[in-house]
C-alpha positions as CSV (number, residue, x, y, z in Angstrom):
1,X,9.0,-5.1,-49.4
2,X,8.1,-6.2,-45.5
3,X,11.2,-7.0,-43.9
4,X,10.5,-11.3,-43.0
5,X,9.8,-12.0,-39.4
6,X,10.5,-15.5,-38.1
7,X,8.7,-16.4,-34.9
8,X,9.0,-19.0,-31.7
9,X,6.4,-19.6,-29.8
10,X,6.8,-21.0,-26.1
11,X,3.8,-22.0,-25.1
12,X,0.8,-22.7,-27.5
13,X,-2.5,-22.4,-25.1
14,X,-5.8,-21.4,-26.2
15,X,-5.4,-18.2,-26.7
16,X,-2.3,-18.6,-29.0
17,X,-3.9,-20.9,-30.9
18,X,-7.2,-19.3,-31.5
19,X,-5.7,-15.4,-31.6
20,X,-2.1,-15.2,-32.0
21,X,-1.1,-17.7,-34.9
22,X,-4.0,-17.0,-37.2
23,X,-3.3,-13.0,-36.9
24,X,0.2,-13.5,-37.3
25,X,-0.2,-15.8,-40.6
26,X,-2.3,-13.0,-41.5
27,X,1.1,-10.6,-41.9
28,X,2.4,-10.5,-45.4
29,X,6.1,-11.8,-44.6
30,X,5.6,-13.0,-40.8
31,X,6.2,-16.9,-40.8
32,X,5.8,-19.1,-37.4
33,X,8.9,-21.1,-37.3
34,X,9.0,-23.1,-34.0
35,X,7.2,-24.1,-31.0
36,X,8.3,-24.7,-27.4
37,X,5.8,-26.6,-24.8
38,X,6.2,-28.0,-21.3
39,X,7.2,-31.1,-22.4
40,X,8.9,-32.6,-25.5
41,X,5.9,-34.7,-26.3
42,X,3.6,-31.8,-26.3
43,X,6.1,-29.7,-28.6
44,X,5.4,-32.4,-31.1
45,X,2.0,-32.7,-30.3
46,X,1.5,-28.4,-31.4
47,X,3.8,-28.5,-34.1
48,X,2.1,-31.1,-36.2
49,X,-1.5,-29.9,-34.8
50,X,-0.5,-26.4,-36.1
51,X,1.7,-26.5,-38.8
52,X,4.9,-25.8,-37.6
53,X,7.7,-27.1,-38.9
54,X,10.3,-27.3,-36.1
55,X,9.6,-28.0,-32.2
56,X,12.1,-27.5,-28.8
57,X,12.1,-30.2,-26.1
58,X,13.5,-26.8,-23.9
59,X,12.2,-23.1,-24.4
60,X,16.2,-22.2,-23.6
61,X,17.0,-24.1,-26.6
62,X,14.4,-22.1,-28.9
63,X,15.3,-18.4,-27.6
64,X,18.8,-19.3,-28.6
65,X,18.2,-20.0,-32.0
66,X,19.9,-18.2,-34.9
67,X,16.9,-18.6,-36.6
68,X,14.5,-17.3,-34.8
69,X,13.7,-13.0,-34.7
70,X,11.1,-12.8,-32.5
71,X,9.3,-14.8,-29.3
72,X,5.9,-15.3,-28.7
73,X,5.8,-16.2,-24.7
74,X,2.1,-17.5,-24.1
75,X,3.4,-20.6,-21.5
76,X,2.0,-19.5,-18.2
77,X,3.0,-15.8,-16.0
78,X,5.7,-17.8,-14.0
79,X,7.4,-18.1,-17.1
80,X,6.9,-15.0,-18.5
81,X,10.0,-13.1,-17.0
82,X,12.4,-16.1,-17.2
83,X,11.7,-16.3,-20.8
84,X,11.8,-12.6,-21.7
85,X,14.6,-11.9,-20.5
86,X,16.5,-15.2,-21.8
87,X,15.1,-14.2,-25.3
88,X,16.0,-10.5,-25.7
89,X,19.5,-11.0,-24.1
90,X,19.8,-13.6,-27.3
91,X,18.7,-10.6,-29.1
92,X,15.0,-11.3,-29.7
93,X,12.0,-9.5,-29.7
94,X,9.2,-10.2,-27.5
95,X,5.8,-10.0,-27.2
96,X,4.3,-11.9,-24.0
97,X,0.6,-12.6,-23.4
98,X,-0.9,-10.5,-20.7
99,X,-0.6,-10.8,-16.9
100,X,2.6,-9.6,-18.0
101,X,4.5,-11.4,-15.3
102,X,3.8,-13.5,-11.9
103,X,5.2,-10.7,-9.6
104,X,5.7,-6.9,-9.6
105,X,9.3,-7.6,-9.1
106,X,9.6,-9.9,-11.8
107,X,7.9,-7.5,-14.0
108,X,10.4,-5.1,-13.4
109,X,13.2,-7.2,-13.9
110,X,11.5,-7.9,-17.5
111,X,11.7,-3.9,-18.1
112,X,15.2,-3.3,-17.0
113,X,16.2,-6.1,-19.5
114,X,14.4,-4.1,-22.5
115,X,15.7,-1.1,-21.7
116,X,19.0,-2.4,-21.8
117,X,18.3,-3.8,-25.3
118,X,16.3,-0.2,-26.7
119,X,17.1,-1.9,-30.8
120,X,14.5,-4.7,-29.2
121,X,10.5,-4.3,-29.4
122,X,8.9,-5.7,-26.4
123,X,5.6,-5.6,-25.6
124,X,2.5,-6.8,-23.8
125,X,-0.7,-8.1,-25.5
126,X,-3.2,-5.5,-24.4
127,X,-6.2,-6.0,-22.3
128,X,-8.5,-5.1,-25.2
129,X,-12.4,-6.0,-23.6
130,X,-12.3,-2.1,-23.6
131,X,-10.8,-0.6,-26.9
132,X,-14.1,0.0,-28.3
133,X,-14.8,2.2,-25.2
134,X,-11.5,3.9,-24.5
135,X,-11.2,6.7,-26.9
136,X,-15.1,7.8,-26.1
137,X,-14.5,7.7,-22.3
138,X,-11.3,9.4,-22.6
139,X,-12.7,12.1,-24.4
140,X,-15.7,12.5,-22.2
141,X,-13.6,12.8,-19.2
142,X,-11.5,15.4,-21.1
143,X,-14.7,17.5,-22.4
144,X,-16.1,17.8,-19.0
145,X,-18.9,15.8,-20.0
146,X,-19.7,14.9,-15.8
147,X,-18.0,17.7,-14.6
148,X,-14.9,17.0,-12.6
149,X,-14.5,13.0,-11.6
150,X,-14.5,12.1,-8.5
151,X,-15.4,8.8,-8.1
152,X,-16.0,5.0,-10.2
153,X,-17.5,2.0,-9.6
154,X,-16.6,-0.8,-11.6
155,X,-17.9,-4.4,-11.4
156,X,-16.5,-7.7,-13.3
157,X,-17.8,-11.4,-12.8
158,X,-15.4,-13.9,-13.1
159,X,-17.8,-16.9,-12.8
160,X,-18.0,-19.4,-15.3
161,X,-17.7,-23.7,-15.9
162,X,-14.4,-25.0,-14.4
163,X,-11.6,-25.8,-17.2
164,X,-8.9,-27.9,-16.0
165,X,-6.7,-26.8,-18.5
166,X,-7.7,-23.3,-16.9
167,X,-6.1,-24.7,-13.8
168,X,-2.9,-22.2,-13.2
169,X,-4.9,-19.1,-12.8
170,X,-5.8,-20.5,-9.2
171,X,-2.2,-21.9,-8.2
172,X,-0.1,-19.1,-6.2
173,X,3.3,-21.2,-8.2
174,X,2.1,-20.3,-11.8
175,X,0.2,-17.3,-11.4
176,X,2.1,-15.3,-8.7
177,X,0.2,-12.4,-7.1
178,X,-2.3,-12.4,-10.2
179,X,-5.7,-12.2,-9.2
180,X,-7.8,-13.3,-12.0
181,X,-8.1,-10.9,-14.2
182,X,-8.0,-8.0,-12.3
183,X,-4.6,-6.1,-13.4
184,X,-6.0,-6.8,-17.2
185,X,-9.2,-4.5,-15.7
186,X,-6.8,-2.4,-13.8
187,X,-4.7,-1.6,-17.4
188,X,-7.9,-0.2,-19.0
189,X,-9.1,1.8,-16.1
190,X,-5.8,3.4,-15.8
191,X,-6.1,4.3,-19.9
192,X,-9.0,6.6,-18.3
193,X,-7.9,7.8,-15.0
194,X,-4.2,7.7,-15.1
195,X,-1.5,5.6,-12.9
196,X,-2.7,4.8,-9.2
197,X,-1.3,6.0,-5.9
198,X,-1.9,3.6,-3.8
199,X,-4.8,0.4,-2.5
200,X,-6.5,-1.0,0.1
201,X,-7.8,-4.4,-0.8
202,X,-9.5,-7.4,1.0
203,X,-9.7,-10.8,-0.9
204,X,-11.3,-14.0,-0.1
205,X,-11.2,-17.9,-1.6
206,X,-14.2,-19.9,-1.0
207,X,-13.2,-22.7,-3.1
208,X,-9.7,-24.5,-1.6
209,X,-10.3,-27.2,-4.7
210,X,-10.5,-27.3,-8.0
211,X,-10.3,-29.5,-10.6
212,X,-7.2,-29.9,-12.2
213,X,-6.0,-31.7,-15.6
214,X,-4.6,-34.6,-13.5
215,X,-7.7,-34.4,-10.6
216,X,-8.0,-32.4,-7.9
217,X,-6.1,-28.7,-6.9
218,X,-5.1,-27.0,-3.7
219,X,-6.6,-23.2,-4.7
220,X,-4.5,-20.8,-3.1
221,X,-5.3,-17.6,-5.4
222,X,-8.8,-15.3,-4.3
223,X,-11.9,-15.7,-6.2
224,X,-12.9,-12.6,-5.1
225,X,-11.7,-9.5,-4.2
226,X,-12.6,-5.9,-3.5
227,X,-10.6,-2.8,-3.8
228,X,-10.6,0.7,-3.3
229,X,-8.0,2.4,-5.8
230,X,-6.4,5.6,-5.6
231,X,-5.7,7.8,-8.8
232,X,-4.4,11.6,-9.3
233,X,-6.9,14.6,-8.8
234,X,-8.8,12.9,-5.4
235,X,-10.5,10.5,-7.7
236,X,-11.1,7.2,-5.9
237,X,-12.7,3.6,-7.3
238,X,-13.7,0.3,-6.6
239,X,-13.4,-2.8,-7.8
240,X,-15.3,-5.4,-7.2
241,X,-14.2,-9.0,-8.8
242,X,-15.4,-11.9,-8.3
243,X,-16.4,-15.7,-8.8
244,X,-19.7,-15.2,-6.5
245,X,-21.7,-12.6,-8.1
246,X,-23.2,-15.1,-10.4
247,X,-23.3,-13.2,-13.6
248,X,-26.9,-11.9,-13.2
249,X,-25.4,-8.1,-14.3
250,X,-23.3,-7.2,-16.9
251,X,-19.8,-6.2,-16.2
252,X,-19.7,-2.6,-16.1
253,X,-18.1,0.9,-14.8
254,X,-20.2,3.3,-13.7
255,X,-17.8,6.9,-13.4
256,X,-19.6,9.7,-11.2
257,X,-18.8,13.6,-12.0
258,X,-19.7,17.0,-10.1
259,X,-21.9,17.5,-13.1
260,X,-22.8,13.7,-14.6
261,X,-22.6,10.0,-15.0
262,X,-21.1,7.4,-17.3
263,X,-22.3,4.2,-17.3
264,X,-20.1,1.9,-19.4
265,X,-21.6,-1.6,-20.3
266,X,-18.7,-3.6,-21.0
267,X,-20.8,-6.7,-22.0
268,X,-23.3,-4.9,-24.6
269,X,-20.6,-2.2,-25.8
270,X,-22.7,0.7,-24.3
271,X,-22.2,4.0,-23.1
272,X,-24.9,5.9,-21.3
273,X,-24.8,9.4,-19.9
274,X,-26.6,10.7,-17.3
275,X,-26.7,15.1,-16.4
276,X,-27.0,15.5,-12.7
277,X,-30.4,15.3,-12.0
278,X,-31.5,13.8,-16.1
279,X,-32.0,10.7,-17.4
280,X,-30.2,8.0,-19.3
281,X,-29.1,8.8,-22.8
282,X,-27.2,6.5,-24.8
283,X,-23.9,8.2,-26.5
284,X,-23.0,7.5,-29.8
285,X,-19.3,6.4,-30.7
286,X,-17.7,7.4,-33.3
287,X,-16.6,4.2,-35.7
288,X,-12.9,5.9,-35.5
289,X,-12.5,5.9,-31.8
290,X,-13.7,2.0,-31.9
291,X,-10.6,0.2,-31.6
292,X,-10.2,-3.6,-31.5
293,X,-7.6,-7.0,-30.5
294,X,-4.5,-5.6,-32.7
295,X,-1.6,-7.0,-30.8
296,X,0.2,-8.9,-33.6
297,X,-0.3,-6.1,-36.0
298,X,1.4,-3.8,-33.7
299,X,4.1,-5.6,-32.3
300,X,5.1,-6.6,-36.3
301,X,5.0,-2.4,-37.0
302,X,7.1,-1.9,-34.2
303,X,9.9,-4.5,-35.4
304,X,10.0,-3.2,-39.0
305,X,9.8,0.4,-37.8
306,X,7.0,1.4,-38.6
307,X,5.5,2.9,-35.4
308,X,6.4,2.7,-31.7
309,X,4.4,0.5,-29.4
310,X,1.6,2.5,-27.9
311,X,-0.5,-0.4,-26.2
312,X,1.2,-2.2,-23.8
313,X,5.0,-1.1,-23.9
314,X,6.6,-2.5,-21.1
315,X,7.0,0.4,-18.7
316,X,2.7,-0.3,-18.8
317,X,2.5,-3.9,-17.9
318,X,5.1,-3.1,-15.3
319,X,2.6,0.1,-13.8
320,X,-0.2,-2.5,-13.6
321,X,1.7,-5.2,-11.7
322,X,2.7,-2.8,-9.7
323,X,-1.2,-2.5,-9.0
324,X,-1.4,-6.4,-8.2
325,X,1.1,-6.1,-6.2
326,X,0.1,-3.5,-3.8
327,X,-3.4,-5.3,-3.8
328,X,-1.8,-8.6,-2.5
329,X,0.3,-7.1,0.0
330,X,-2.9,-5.0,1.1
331,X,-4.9,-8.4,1.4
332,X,-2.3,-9.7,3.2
333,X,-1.4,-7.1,5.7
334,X,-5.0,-5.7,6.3
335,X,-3.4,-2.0,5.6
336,X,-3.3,0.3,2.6
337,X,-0.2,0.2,0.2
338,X,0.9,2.9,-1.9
339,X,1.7,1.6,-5.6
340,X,5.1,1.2,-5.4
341,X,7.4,2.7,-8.5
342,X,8.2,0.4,-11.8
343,X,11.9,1.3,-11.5
């Protein structure tokens, strides 16, 4: 019989709503107990909207609570160590939406507090806009399919309509040294390529307002950045993210080799190859290397015993806020920073 998993959530955004309770009901003995928001009145607001039967004026209050197993922490990055640390000292697991913290230093504060709790699962939703992708490219790479690597190009839009509820990605005070979604693009890339060495990063913001859910915000996070990423072996990349490229391409990697290219179309799910000096061909994947959004799934195996987190453990997320963090301080000091260590 599945061992019964009682769950607080603090936070319930968009993406917990629409992802993380629904797969959770979906576990045979996995029950969502309680809900934590910003303010009492929103706590209430969730819990009745979702079916919950108990809500927390305070997140403290929640982590606390005898009843509660595990902790669901999808308020925004700022929050993210605070909470996770509160929550497995109580003896909780935790799983904590991606942009794992606001800072590098926080991140690591949140890894030093699972390791010293190793009977705890914590864990990272994945970045998953690559899963279908990452076994095939991994095992390209590996074959020798474009020789030896040497360099990629990778391109992501982040244009799109203005939420105000969206609001904290572009405020320094919530989302810390993220950069919109590059360390989630930075997590997949390293799947390929292993951890990087070290950055040299120039950003810009071209819009200093935006609109917020009570009128205007101060923007005080990039909207676009470029970066040139060092990883193992002499292979070199660069990213290119950005609000002002008007999505007229797809978002896409394109990896170069001594003897071929990839071209990975992350909007259309494609994977082309091209022998040095051939043409396009489009590679087949195999249904079993086709992976998709299994975070809940996961995280439950983990508790019960079932398996050990593979995707995103937290010594992971820390590695790739490490990455945000040596681009900031590379934006900010117009020099290149080696990726510092996640101990």
């Amino acid at each position: 019989m599945n061992t019964s998993i009682r769950i607080g959530i603090v936070g319930a955004g968009g993406i917990v709503r629409s992802e993380h309770i629904p797969r959770f009901r979906a576990i045979d003995g996995v029950a969502i107990v309680a809900v934590a928001n910003r303010t009492p009145a929103s706590s209430s607001r969730a819990a009745a909207e979702l079916g919950i039967g108990r809500s927390f004026d305070d997140w403290h209050v929640l982590v606390a609570d005898p009843g509660i197993d595990a902790v669901l922490v999808g308020a925004w990055p700022y929050l993210h160590a605070p909470v996770t640390i509160e929550a497995l000292e109580a003896g909780k697991h935790v799983l904590t939406e991606a942009r794992m913290a606001a800072t590098g230093e926080a991140a690591r504060a949140m890894l030093r507090a699972s390791r010293a709790r190793p009977d705890l699962v914590a864990m990272v939703v994945p970045a998953s806009f690559s899963l279908w992708a990452d076994a095939t490219i991994a095992r390209l790479l590996a074959s020798g399919a474009i020789g030896r690597l040497g360099h990629a190009r990778v391109a992501w839009d982040a244009s799109g309509p203005d939420d105000p509820a969206e609001a904290w990605r572009w405020q320094r005070r919530y989302s810390g040294e993220n950069v919109m979604a590059l360390g989630i693009l930075y997590e997949a890339m390293a799947r390929w390529f292993g951890p990087a060495t070290g950055v040299t990063a120039v950003t810009r913001s071209g819009r200093p307002i935006r609109p917020g859910p009570d009128g205007d915000i101060e923007v005080d996070i990039p909207d676009h950045a470029l970066a040139i990423v060092e990883f193992p072996d002499d292979v070199t990349a660069t990213i290119e993210m950005s609000t002002r490229t008007n999505p007229l391409e797809s978002n896409r990697a394109i990896l170069y080799g001594t003897e071929g290219t990839l071209r990975v179309d992350f909007t259309a799910r494609r994977i082309d190859h091209a022998p040095l000096g051939g043409d396009w061909a489009p590679v087949e994947i195999d249904d079993a290397d086709r992976a998709g959004w299994t975070a809940e799934i996961d995280f439950v195996a983990a508790i019960r015993g079932e398996r050990p987190v593979t995707l995103t453990d937290f010594a992971t997320g820390a590695h790739y806020m490490a990455v945000v963090e040596a681009v900031d301080r590379s934006a900010a000091g117009g020099r290149r920073e080696p990726v510092g260590s996640i101990e």
